[in-house]
PDB file as gemmi writes it, atoms N, CA and C in Angstrom:
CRYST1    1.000    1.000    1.000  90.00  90.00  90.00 P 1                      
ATOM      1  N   UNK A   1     167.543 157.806  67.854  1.00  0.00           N  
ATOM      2  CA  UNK A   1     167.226 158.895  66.947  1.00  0.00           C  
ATOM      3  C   UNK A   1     168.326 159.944  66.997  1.00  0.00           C  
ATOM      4  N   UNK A   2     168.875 160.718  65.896  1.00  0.00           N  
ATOM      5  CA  UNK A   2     169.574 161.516  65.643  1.00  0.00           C  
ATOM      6  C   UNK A   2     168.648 162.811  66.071  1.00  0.00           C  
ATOM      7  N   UNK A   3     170.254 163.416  67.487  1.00  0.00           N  
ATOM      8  CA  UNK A   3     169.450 164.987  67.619  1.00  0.00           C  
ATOM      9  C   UNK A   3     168.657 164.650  69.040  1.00  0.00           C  
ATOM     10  N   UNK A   4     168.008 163.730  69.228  1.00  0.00           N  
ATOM     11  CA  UNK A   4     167.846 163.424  70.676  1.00  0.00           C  
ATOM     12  C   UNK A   4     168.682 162.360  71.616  1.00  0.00           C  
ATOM     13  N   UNK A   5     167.903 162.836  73.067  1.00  0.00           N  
ATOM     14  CA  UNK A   5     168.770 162.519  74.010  1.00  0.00           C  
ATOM     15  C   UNK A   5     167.271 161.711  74.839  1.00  0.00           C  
ATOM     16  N   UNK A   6     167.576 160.970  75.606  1.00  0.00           N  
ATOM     17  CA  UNK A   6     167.003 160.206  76.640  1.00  0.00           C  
ATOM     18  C   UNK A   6     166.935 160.869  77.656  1.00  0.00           C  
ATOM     19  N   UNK A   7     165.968 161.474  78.573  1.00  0.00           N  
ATOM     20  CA  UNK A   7     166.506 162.159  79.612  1.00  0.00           C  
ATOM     21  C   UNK A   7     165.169 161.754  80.747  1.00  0.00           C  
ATOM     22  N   UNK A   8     165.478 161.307  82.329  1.00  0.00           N  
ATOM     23  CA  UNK A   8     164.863 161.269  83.221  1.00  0.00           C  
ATOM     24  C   UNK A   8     164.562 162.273  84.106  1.00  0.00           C  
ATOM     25  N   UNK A   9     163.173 162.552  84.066  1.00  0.00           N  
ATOM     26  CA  UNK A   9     162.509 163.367  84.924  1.00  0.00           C  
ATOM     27  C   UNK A   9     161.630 162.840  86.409  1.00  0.00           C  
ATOM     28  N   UNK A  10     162.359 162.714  87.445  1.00  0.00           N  
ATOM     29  CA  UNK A  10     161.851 162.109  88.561  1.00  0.00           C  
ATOM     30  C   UNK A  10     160.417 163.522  89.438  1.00  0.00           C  
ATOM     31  N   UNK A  11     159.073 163.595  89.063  1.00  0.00           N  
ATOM     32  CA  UNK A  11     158.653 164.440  89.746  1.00  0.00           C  
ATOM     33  C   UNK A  11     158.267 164.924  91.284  1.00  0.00           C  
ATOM     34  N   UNK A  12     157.432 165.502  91.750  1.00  0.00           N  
ATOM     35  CA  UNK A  12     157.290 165.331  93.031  1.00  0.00           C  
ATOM     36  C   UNK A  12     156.333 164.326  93.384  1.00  0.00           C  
ATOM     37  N   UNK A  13     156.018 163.640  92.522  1.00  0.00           N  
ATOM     38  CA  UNK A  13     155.268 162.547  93.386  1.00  0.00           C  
ATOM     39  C   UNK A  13     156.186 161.433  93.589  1.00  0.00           C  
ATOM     40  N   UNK A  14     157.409 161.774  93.325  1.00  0.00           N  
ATOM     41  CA  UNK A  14     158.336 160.535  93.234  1.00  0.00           C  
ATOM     42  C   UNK A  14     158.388 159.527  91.983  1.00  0.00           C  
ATOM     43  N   UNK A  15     157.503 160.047  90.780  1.00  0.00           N  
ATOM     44  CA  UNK A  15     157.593 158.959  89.387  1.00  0.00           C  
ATOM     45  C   UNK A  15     158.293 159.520  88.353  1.00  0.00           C  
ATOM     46  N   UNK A  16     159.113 158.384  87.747  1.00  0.00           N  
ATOM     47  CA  UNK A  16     160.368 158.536  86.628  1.00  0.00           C  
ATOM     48  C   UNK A  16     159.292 158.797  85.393  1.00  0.00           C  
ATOM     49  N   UNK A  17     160.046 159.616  84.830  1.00  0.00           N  
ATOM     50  CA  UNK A  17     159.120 160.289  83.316  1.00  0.00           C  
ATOM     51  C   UNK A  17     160.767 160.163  82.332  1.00  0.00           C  
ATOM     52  N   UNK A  18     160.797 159.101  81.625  1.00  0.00           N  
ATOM     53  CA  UNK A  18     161.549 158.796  80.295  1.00  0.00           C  
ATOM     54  C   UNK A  18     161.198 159.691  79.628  1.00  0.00           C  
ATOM     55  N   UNK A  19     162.192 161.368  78.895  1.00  0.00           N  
ATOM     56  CA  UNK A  19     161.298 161.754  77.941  1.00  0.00           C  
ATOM     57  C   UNK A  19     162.618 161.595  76.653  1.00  0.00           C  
ATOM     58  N   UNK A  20     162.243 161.528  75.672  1.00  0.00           N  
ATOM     59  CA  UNK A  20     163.068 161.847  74.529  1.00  0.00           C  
ATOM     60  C   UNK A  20     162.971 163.629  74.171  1.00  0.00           C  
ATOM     61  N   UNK A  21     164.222 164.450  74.071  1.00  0.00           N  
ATOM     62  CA  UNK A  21     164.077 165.622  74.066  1.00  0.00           C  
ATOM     63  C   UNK A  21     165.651 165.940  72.925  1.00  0.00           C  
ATOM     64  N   UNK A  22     165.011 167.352  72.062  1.00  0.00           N  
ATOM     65  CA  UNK A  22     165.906 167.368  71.094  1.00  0.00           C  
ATOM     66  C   UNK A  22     167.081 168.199  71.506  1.00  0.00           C  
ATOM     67  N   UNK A  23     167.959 167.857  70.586  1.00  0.00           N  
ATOM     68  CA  UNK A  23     169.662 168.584  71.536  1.00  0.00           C  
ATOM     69  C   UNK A  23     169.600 169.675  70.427  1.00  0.00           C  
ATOM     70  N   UNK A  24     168.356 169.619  68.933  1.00  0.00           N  
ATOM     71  CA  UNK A  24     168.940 170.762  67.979  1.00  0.00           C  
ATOM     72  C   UNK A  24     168.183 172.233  68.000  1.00  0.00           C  
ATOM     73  N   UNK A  25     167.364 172.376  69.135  1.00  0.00           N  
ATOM     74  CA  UNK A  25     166.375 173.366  69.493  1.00  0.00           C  
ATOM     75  C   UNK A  25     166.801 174.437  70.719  1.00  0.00           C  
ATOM     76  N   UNK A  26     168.128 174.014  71.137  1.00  0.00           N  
ATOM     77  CA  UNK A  26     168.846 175.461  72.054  1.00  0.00           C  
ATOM     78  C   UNK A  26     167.545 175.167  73.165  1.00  0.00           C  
ATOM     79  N   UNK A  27     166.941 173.807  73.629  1.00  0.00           N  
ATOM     80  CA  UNK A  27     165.996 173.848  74.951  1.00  0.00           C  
ATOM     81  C   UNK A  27     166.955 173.853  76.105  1.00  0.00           C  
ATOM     82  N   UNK A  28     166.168 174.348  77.355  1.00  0.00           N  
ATOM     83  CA  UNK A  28     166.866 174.065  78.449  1.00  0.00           C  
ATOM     84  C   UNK A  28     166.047 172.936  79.596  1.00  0.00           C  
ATOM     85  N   UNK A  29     166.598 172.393  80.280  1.00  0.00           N  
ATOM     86  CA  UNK A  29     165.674 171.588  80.825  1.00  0.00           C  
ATOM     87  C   UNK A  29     164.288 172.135  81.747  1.00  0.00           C  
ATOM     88  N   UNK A  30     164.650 173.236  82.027  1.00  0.00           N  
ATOM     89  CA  UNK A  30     163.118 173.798  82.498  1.00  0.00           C  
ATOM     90  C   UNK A  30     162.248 174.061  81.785  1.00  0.00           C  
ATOM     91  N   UNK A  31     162.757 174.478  80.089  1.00  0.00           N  
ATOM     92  CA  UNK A  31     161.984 174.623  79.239  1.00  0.00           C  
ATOM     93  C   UNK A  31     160.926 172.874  78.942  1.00  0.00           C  
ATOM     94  N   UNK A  32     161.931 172.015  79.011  1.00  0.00           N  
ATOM     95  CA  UNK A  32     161.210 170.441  78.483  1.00  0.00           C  
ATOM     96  C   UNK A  32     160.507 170.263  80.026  1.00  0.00           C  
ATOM     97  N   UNK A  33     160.811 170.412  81.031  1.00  0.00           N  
ATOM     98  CA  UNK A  33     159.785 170.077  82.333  1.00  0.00           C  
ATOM     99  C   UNK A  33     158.507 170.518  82.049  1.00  0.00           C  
ATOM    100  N   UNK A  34     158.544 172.147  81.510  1.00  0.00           N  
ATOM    101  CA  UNK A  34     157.447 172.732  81.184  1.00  0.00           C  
ATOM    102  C   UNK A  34     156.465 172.142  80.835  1.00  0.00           C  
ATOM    103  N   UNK A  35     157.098 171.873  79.208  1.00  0.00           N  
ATOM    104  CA  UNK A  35     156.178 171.313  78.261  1.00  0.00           C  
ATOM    105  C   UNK A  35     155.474 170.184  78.867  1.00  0.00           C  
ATOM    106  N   UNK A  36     156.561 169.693  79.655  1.00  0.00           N  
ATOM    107  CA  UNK A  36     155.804 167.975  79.845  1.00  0.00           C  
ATOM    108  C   UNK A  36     155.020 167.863  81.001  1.00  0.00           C  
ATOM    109  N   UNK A  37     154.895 169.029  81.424  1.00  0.00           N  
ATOM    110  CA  UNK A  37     154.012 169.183  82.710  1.00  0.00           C  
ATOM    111  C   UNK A  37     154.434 168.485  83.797  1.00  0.00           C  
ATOM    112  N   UNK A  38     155.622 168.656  84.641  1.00  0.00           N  
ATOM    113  CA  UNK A  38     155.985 168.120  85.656  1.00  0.00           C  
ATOM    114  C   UNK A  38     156.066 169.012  86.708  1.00  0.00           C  
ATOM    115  N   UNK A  39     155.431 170.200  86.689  1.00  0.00           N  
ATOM    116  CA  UNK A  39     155.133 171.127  87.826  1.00  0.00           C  
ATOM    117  C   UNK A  39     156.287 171.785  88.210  1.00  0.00           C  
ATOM    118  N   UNK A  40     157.371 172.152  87.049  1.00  0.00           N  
ATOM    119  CA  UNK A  40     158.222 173.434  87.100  1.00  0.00           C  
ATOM    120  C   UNK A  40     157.473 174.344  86.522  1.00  0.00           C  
ATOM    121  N   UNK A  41     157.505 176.161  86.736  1.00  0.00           N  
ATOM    122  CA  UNK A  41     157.176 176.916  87.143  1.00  0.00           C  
ATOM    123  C   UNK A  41     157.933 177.527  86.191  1.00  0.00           C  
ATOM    124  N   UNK A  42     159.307 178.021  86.402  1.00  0.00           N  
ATOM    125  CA  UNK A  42     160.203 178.831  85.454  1.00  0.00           C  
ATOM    126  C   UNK A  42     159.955 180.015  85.420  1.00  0.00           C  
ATOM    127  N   UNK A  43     159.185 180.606  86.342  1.00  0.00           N  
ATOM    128  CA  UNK A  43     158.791 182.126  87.168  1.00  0.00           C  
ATOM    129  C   UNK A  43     159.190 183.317  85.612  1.00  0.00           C  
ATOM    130  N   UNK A  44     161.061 182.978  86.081  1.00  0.00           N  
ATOM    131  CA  UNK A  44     161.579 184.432  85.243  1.00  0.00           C  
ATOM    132  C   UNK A  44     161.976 184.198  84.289  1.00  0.00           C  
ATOM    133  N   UNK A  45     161.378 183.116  83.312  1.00  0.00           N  
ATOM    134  CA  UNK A  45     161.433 182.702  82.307  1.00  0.00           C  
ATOM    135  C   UNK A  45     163.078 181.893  81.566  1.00  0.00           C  
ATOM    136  N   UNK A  46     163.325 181.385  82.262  1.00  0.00           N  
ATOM    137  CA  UNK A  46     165.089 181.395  82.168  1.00  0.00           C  
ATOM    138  C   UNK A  46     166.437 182.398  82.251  1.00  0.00           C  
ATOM    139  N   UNK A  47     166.071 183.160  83.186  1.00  0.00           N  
ATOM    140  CA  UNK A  47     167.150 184.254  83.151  1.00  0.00           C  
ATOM    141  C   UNK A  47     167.754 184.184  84.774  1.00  0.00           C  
ATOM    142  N   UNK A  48     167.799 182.559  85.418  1.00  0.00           N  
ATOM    143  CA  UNK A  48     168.202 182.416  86.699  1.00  0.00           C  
ATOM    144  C   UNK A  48     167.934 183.472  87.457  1.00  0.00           C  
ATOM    145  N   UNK A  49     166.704 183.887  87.782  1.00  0.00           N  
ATOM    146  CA  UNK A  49     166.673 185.052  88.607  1.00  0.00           C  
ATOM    147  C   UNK A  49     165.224 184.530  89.840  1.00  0.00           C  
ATOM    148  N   UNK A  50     164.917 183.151  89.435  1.00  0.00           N  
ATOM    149  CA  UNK A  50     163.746 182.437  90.517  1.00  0.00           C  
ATOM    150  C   UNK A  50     164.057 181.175  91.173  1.00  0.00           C  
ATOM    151  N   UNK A  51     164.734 180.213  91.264  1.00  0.00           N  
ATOM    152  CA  UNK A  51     165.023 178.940  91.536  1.00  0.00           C  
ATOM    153  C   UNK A  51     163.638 178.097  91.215  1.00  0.00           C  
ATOM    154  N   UNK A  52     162.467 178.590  90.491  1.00  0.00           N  
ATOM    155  CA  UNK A  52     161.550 177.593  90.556  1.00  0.00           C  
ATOM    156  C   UNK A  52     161.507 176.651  89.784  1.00  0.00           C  
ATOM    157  N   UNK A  53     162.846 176.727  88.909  1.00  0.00           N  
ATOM    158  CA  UNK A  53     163.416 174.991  88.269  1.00  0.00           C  
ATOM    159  C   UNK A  53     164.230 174.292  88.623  1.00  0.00           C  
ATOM    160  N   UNK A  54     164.870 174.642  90.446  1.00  0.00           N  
ATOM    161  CA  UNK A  54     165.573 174.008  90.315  1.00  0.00           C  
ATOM    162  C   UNK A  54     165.515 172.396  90.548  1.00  0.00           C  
ATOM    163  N   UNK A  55     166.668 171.828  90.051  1.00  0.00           N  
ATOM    164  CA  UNK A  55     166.695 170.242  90.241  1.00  0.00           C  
ATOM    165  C   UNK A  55     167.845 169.880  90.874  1.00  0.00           C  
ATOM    166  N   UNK A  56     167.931 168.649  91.264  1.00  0.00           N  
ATOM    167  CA  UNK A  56     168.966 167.581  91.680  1.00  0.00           C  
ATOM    168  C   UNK A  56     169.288 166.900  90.957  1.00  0.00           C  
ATOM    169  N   UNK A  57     170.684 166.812  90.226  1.00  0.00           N  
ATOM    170  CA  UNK A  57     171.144 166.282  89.409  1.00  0.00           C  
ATOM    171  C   UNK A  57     171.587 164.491  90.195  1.00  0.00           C  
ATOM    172  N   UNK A  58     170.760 163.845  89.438  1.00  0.00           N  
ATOM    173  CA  UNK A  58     171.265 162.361  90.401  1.00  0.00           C  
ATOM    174  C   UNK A  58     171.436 161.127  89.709  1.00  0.00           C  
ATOM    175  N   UNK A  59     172.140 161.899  88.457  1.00  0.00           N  
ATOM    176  CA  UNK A  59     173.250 161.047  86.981  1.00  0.00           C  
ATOM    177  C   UNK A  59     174.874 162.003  87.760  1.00  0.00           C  
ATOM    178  N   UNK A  60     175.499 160.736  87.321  1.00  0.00           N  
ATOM    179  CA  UNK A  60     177.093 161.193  87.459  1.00  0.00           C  
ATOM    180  C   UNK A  60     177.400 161.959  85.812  1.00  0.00           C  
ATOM    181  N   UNK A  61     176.448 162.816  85.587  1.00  0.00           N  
ATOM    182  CA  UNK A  61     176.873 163.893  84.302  1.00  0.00           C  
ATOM    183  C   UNK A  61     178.112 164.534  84.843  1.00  0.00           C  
ATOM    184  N   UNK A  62     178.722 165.572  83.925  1.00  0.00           N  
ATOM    185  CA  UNK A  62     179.295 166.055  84.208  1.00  0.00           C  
ATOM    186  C   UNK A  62     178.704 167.757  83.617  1.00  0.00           C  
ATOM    187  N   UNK A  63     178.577 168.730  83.859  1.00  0.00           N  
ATOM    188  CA  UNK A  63     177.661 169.609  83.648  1.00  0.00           C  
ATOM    189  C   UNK A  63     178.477 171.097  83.832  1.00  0.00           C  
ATOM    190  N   UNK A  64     178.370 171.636  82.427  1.00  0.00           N  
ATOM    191  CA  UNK A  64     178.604 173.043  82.766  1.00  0.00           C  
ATOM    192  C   UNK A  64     178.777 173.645  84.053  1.00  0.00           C  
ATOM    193  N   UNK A  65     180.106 174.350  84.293  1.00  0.00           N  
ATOM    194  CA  UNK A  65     180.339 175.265  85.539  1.00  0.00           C  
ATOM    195  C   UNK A  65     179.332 175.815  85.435  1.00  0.00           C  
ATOM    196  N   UNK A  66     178.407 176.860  86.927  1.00  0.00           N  
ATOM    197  CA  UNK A  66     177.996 177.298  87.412  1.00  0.00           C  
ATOM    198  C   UNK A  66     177.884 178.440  87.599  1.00  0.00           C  
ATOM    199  N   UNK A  67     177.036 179.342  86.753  1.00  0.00           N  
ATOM    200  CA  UNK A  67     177.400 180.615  86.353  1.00  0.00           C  
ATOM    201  C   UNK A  67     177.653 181.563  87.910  1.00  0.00           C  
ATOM    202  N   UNK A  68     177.906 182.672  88.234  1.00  0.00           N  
ATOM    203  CA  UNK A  68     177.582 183.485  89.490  1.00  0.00           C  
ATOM    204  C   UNK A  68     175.873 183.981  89.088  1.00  0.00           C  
ATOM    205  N   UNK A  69     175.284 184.129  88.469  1.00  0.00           N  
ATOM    206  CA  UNK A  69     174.051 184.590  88.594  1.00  0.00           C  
ATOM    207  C   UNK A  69     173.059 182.585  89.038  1.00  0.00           C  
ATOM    208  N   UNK A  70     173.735 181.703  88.691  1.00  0.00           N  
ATOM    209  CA  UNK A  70     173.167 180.690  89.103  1.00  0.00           C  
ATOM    210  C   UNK A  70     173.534 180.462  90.643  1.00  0.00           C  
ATOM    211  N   UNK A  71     174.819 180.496  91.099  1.00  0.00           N  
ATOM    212  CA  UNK A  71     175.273 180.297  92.200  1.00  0.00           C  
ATOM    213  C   UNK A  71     174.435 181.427  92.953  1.00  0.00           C  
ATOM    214  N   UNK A  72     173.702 182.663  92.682  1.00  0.00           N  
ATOM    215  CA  UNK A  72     173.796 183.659  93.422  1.00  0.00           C  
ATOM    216  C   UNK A  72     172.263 182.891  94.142  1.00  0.00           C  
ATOM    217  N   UNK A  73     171.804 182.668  92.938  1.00  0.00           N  
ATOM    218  CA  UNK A  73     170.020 182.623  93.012  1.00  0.00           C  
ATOM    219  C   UNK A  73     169.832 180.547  94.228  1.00  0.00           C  
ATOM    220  N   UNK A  74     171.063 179.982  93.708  1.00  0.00           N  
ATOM    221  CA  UNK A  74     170.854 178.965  94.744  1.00  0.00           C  
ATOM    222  C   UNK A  74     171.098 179.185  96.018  1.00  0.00           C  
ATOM    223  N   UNK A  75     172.002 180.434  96.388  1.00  0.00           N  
ATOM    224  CA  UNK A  75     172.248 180.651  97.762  1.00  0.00           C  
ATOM    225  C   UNK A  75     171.020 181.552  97.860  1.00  0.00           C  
ATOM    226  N   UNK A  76     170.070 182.275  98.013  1.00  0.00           N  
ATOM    227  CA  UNK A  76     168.860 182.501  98.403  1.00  0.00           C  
ATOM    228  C   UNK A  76     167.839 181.230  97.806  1.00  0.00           C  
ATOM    229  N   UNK A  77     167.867 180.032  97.313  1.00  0.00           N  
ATOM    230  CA  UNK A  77     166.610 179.309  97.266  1.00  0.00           C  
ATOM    231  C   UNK A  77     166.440 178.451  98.680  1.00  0.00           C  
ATOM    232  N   UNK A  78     165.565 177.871  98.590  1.00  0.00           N  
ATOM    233  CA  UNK A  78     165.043 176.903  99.495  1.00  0.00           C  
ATOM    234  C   UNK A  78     165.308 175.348  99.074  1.00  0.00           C  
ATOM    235  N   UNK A  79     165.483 174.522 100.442  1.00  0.00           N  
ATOM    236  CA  UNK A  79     165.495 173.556  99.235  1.00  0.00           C  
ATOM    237  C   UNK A  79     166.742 172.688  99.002  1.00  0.00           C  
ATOM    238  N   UNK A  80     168.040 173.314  98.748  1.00  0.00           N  
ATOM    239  CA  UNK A  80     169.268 173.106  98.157  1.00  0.00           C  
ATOM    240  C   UNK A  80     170.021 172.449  99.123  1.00  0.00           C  
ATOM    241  N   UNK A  81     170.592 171.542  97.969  1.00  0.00           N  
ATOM    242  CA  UNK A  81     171.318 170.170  97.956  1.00  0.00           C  
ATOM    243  C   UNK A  81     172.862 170.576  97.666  1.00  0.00           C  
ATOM    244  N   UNK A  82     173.788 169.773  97.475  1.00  0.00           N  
ATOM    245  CA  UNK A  82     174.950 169.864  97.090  1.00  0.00           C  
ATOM    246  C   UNK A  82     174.785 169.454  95.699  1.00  0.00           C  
ATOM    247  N   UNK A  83     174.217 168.803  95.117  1.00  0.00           N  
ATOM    248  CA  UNK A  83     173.428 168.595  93.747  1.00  0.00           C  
ATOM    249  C   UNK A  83     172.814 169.409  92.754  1.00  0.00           C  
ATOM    250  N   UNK A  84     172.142 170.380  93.797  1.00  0.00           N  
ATOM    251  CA  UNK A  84     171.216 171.577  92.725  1.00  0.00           C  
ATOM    252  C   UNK A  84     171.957 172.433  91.845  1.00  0.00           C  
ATOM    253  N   UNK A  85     170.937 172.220  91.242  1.00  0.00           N  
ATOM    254  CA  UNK A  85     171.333 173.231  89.808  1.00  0.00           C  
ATOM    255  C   UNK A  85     169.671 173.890  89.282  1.00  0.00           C  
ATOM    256  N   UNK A  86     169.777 174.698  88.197  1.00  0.00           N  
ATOM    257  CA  UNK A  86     168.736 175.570  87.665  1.00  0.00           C  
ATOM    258  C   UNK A  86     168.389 174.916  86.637  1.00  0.00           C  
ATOM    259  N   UNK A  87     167.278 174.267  86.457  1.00  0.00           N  
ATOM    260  CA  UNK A  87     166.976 174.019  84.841  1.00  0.00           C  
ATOM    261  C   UNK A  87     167.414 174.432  83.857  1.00  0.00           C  
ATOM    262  N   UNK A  88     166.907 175.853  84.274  1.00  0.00           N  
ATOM    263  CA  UNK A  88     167.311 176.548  83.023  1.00  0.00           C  
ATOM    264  C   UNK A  88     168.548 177.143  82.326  1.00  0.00           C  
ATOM    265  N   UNK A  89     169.299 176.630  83.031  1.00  0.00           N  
ATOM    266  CA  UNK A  89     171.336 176.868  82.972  1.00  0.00           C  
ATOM    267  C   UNK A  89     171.665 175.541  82.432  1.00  0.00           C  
ATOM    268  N   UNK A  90     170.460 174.314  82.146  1.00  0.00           N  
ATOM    269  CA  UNK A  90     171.153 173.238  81.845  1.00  0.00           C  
ATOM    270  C   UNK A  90     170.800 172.718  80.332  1.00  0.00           C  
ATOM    271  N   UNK A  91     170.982 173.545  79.172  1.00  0.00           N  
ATOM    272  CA  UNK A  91     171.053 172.943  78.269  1.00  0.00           C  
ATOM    273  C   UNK A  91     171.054 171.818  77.750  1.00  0.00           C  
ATOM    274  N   UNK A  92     169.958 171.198  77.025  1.00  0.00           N  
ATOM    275  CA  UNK A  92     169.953 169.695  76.284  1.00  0.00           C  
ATOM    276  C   UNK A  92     171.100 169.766  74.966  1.00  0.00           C  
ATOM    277  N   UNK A  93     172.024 168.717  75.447  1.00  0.00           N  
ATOM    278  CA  UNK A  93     173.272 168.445  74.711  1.00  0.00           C  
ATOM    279  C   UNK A  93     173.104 167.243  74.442  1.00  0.00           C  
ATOM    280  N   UNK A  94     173.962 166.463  73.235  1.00  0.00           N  
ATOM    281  CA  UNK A  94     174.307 165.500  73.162  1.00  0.00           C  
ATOM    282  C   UNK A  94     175.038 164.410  74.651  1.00  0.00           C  
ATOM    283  N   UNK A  95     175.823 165.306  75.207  1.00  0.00           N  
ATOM    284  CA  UNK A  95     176.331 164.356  76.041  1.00  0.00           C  
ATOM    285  C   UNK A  95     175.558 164.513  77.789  1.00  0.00           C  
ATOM    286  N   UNK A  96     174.736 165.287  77.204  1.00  0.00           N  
ATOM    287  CA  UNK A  96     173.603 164.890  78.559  1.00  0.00           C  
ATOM    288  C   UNK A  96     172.845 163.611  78.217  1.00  0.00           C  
ATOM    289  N   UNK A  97     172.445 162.786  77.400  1.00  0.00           N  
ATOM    290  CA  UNK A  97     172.429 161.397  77.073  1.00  0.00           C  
ATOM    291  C   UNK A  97     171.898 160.703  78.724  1.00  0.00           C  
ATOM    292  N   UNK A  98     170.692 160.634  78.999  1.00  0.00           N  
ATOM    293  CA  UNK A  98     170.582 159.746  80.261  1.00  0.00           C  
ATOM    294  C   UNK A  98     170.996 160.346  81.413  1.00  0.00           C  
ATOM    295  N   UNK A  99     170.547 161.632  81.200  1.00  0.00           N  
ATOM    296  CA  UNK A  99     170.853 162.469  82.487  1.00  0.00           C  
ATOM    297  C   UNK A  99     169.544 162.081  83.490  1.00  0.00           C  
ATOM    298  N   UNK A 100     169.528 162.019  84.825  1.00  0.00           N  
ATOM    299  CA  UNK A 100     168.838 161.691  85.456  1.00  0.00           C  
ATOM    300  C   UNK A 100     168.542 163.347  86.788  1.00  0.00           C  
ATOM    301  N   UNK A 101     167.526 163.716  86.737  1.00  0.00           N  
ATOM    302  CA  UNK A 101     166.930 164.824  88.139  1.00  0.00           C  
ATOM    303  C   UNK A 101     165.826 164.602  88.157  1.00  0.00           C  
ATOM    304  N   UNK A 102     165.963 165.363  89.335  1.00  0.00           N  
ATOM    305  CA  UNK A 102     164.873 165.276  90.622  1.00  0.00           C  
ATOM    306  C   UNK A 102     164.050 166.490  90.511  1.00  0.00           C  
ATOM    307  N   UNK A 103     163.095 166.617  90.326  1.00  0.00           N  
ATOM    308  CA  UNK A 103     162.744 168.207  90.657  1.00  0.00           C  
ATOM    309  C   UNK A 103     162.440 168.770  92.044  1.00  0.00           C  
ATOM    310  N   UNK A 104     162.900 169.739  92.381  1.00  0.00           N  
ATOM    311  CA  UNK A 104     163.034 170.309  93.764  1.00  0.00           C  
ATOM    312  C   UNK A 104     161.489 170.708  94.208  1.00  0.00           C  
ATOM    313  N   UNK A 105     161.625 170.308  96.134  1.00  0.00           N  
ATOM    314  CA  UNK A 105     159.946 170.945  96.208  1.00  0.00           C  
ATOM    315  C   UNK A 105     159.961 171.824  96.093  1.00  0.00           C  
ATOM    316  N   UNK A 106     158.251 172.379  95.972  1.00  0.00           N  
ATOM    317  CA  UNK A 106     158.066 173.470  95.469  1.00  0.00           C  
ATOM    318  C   UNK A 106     158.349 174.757  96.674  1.00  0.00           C  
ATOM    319  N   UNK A 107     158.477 175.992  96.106  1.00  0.00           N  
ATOM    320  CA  UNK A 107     159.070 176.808  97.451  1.00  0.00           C  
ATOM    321  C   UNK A 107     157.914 177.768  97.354  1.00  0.00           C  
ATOM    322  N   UNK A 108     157.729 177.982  98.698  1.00  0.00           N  
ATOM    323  CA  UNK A 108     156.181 178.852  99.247  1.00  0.00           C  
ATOM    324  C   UNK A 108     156.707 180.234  98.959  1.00  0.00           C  
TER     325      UNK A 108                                                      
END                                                                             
């Protein structure tokens, strides 16, 4: 389909969720976790200021640098991988195509 992308959502129970998600709606991936109910949170609504989207990127994407307000909020989360990133910093693009994450546990 034109305009979507294939994208894998691994949750915390450990099961792959195939979703088809559109690249022409400016979503971010915490926004599509949301919807699809995979138990992201998204606290501060996308303004990287909670880590409660973050994920593990575990596709060889290649992915937008790393803003300092993203970098700031992963060095205070819990949790973090050499992998993590913020949902919500990760825009659905065309060439995210079969991007594959993990969603991070949840932080107390």
């Amino acid at each position: 389909m034109e305009n979507f992308i294939t994208l894998t959502i691994i949750d915390r129970n450990n099961v792959e969720h195939s979703i088809q998600a559109p690249t022409d709606m400016n979503l971010n991936l915490m926004e599509l976790a949301k919807m699809e109910g995979h138990g992201v949170k998204g606290e501060c609504g996308g303004m990287a200021l909670c880590a409660t989207c973050q994920v593990y990127i575990e596709s060889n994407h290649t992915l937008p640098e790393q803003s300092e307000a993203e970098l700031d909020m992963l060095d205070q989360a819990f949790f973090v991988q050499d992998n993590s990133r913020l949902g919500c910093q990760i825009y659905l693009r065309p060439e995210l195509d079969e991007l594959k994450v993990r969603i991070a546990p949840e932080q107390d």
